[in-house]
C-alpha positions as CSV (number, residue, x, y, z in Angstrom):
1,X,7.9,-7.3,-7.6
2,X,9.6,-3.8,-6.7
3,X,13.4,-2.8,-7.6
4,X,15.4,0.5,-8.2
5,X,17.2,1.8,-10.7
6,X,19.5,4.5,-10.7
7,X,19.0,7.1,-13.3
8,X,20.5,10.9,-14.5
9,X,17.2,11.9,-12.7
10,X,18.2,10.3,-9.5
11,X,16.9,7.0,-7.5
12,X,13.6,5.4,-9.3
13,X,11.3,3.2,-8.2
14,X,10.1,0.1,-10.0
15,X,7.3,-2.0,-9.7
16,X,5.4,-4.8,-11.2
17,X,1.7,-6.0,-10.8
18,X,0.2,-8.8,-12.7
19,X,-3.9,-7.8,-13.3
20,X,-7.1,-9.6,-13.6
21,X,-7.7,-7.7,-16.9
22,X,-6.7,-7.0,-20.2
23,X,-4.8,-3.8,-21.4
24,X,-7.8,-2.1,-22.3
25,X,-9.8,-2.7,-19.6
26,X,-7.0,-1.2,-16.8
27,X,-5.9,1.4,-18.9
28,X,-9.9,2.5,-18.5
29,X,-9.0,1.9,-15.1
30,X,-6.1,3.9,-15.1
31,X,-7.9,7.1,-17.2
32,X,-11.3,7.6,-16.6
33,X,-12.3,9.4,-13.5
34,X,-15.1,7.3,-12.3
35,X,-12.7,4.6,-11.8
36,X,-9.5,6.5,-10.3
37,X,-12.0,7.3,-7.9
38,X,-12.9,3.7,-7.2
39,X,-9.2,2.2,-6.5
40,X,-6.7,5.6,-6.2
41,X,-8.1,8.9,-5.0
42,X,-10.9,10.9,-4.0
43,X,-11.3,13.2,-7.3
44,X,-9.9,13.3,-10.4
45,X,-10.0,15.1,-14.0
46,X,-8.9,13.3,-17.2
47,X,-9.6,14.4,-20.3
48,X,-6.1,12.8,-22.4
49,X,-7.2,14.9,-25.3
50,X,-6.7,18.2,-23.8
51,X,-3.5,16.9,-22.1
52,X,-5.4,17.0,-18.6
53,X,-4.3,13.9,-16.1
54,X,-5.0,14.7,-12.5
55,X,-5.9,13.2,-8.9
56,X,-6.2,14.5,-5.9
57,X,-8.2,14.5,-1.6
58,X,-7.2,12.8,1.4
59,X,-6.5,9.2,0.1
60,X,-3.4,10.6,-1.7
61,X,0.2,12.1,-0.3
62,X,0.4,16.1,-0.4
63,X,-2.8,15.9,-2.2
64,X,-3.5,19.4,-3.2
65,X,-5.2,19.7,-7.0
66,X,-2.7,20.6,-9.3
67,X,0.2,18.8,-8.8
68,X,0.0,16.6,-11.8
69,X,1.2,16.8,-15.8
70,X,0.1,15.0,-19.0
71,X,3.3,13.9,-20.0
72,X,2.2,10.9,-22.7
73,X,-0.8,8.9,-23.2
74,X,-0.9,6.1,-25.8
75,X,-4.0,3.7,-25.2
76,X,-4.1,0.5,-24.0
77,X,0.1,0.9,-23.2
78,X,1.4,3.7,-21.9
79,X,0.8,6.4,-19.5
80,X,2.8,9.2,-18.5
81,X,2.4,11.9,-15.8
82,X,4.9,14.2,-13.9
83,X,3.5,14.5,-9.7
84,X,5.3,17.4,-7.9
85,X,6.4,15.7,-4.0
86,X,8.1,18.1,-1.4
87,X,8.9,20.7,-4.1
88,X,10.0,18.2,-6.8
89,X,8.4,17.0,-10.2
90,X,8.9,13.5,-10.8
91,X,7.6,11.4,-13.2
92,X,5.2,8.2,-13.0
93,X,5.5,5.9,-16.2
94,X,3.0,3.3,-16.5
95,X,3.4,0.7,-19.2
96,X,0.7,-2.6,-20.1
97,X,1.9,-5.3,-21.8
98,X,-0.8,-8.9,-22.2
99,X,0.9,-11.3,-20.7
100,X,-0.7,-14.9,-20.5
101,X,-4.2,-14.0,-20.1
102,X,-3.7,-11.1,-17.9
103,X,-1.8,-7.6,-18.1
104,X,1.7,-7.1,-16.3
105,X,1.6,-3.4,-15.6
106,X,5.3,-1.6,-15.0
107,X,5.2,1.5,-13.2
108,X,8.5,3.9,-12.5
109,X,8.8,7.1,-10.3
110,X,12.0,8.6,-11.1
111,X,13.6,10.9,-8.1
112,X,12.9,9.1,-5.1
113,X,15.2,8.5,-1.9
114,X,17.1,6.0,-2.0
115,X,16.7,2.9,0.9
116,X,19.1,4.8,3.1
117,X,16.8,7.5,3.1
118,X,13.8,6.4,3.6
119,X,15.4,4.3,6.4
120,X,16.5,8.0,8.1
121,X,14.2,10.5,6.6
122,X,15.1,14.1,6.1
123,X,11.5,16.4,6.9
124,X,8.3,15.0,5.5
125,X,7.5,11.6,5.1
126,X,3.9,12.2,3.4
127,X,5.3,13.0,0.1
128,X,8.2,11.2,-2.1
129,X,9.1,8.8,1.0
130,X,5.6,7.7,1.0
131,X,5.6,6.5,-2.9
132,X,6.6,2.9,-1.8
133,X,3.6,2.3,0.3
134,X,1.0,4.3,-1.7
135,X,1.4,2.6,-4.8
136,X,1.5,-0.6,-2.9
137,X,-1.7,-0.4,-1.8
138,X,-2.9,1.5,-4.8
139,X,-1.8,-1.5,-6.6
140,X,-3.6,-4.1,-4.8
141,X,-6.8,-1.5,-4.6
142,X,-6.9,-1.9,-8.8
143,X,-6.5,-5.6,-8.7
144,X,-9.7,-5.5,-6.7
145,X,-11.4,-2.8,-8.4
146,X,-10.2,-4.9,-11.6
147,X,-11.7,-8.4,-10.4
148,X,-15.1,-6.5,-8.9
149,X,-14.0,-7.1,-5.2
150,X,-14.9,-4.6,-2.5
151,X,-12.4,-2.0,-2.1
152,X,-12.5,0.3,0.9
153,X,-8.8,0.5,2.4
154,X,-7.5,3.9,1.5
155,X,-5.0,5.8,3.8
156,X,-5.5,9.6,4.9
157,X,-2.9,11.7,4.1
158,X,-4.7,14.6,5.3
159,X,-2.9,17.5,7.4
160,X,-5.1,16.8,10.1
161,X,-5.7,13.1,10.0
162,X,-5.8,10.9,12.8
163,X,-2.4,10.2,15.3
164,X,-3.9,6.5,15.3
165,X,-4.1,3.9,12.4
166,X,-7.1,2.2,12.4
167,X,-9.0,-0.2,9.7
168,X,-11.7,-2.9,10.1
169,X,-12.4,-5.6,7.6
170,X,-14.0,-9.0,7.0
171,X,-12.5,-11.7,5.6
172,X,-13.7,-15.2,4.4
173,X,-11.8,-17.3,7.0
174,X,-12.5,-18.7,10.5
175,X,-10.6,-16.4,12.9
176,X,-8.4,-19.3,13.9
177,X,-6.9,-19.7,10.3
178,X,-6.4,-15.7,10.0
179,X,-4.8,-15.6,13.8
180,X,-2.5,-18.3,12.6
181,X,-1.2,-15.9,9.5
182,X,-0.6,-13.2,12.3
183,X,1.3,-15.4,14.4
184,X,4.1,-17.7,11.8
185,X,6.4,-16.1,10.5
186,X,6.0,-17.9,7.1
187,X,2.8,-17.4,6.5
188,X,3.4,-13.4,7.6
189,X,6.1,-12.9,5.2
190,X,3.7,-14.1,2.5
191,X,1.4,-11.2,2.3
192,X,3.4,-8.8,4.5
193,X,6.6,-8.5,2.4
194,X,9.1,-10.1,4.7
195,X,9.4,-12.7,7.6
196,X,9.3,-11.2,11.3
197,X,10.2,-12.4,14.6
198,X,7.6,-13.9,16.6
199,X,8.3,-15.5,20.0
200,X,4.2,-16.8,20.1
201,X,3.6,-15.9,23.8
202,X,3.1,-13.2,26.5
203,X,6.6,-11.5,27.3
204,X,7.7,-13.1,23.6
205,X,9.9,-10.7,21.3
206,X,8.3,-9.2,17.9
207,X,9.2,-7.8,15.5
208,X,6.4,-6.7,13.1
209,X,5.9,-3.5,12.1
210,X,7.9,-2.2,15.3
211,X,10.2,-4.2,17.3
212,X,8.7,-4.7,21.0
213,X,7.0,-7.1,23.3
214,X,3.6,-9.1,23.3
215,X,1.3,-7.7,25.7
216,X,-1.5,-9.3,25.2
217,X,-1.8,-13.5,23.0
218,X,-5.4,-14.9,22.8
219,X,-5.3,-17.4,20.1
220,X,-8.2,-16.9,17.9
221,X,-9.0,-13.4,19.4
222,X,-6.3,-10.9,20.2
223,X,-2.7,-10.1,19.5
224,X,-1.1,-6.8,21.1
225,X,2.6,-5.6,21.4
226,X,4.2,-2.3,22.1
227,X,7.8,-1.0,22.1
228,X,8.3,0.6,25.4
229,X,8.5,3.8,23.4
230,X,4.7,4.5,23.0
231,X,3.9,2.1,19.9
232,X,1.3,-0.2,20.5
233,X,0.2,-2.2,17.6
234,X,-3.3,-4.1,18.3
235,X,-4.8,-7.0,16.3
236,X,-8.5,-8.2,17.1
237,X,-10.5,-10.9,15.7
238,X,-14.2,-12.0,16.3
239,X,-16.2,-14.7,14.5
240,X,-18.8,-13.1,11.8
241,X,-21.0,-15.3,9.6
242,X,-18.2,-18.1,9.0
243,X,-15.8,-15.5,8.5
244,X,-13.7,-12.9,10.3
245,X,-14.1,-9.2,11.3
246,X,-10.9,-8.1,12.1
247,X,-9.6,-4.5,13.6
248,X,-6.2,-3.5,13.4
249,X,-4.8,-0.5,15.4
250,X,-1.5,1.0,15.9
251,X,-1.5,4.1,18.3
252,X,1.4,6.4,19.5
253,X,2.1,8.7,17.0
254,X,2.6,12.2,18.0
255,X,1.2,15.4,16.8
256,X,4.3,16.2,14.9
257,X,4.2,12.7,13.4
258,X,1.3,12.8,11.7
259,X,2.8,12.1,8.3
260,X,4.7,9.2,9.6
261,X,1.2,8.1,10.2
262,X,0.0,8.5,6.9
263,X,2.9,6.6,5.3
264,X,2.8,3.4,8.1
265,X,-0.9,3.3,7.7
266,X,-0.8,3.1,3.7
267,X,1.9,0.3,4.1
268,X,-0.5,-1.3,6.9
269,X,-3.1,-1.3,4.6
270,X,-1.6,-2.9,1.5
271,X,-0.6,-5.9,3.6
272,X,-4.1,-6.4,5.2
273,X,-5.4,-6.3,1.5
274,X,-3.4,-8.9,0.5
275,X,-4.0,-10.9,3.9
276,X,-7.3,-10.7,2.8
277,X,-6.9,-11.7,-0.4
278,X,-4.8,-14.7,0.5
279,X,-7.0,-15.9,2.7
280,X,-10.5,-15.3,-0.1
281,X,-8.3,-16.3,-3.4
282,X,-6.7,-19.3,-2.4
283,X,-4.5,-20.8,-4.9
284,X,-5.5,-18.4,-7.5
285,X,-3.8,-15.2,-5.0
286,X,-0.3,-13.6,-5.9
287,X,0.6,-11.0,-4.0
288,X,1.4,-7.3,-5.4
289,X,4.8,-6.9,-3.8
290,X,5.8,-3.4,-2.4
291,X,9.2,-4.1,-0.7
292,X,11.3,-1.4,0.1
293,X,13.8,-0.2,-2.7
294,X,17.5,-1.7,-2.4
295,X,20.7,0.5,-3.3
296,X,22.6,-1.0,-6.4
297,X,26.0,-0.8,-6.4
């Protein structure tokens, strides 16, 4: 569950995650290198003692060392750090509560834009616009890490990453069943957030991740649309072992949109974990809910 709150700081961000784990075991998660590594960056420091909190490499949004601050540490239920984005310190505030057999985690990021801005972005979108989608998918990555799962979705936010969004993964479902949550609406909104347009067909209307037209419909197989503006958003999906491989790629980003591409491809990436994780958990999945911050009156 996400909302917003607005505070003397500014716009914050709120979200909720329920975890496979008690308090202990994901603030571990949460401090000890070894671990950030797993589910959140590609380095990190901690040492809470010496006030040191720190994470940083490609997987994370202007991710230069040295942007972090031990603000509070209390173990097992509470963790505090400030993250500079575009110029500004913010503040992350992660609090652990046991709740029914598993830990409810509540995280805030104070200073970030509000849904009319991230809908029309002023300059760079790899930094505090991109806070919604990176701790969605950070969020979902520690529920894996949590429950032992594989975890290998992680978004480059490198200055000289790729113009396309690309990831491959296996799932535990026949292709037919995983086409099917690509294709009805209801099934989409489930692990994607929200409930797109779909007009099943070649020459049908879309409107997932971009508004445009399907190209391209195989049932089973392949799904492609495009905008008519350069956007082309490609699904495919091959049999393997009982299961699925599937490859998801959307190209036509330009070379001066490469941080657009960073934040798309983090948000892409949380909802293939949880399609994923719908798909292999069954009736024990909930999803980790990233939806987009709404202004309060």
């Amino acid at each position: 569950m996400s909302d917003t709150t607005t505070t003397a700081e500014g716009h914050a961000l709120g979200l909720q995650a329920r975890l496979p784990a008690p308090p202990a075991t994901v603030f571990h998660a949460l401090t000890t290198p070894p671990s950030l590594r797993a589910w959140l960056a590609d380095d990190a420091d901690v040492d809470l003692d010496a006030g040191c909190f720190a994470f940083w490499g490609r997987g994370v949004p202007q991710g230069e060392r040295g942007r972090h601050r031990l603000v509070t540490a209390e173990p097992d239920r509470l963790l505090a750090f400030t993250w500079t984005l575009d110029g500004i310190e913010t503040e992350v505030r992660i609090e652990l509560a046991m709740s029914g057999g598993h830990t409810e985690l509540t995280l805030h990021q104070d200073r970030m834009p509000t849904l009319d801005e991230l809908m029309a972005p002023q300059g760079r979108r790899d930094g505090r616009h991109s806070m919604h989608t990176f701790w969605g998918l950070a969020l979902v990555e520690l529920a894996e890490h949590l429950a032992g799962r594989a975890s290998t979705l992680r978004a480059d936010f490198g200055p000289d990453r790729s113009r396309e969004i690309r990831a491959e993964l296996d799932i535990a479902a026949p292709p037919d069943r995983v086409f099917a949550s690509l294709v009805d609406p209801e099934q989409v909104e489930r692990w994607f957030g929200w409930a797109p347009e779909i007009d099943p067909r070649v020459g049908g209307r879309i409107s997932f991740g971009l508004d445009g037209e399907i190209s391209e419909f195989e049932p089973g197989e392949v799904l492609v649309y495009a905008d008519g503006a350069g956007a082309v958003v490609r699904w495919e999906l091959t049999g393997s072992a009982g299961g699925t491989h599937l490859t998801f790629v959307q190209s036509g980003f330009g070379d001066d949109e490469l941080d657009s591409a960073a934040q798309h491809e983090a948000g892409w990436l949380a909802g293939l974990a949880e399609l994923r994780r719908m798909h292999e958990l069954g009736a024990g999945w909930a999803p980790v809910s990233t939806d987009l911050p709404a202004d309060e009156e």
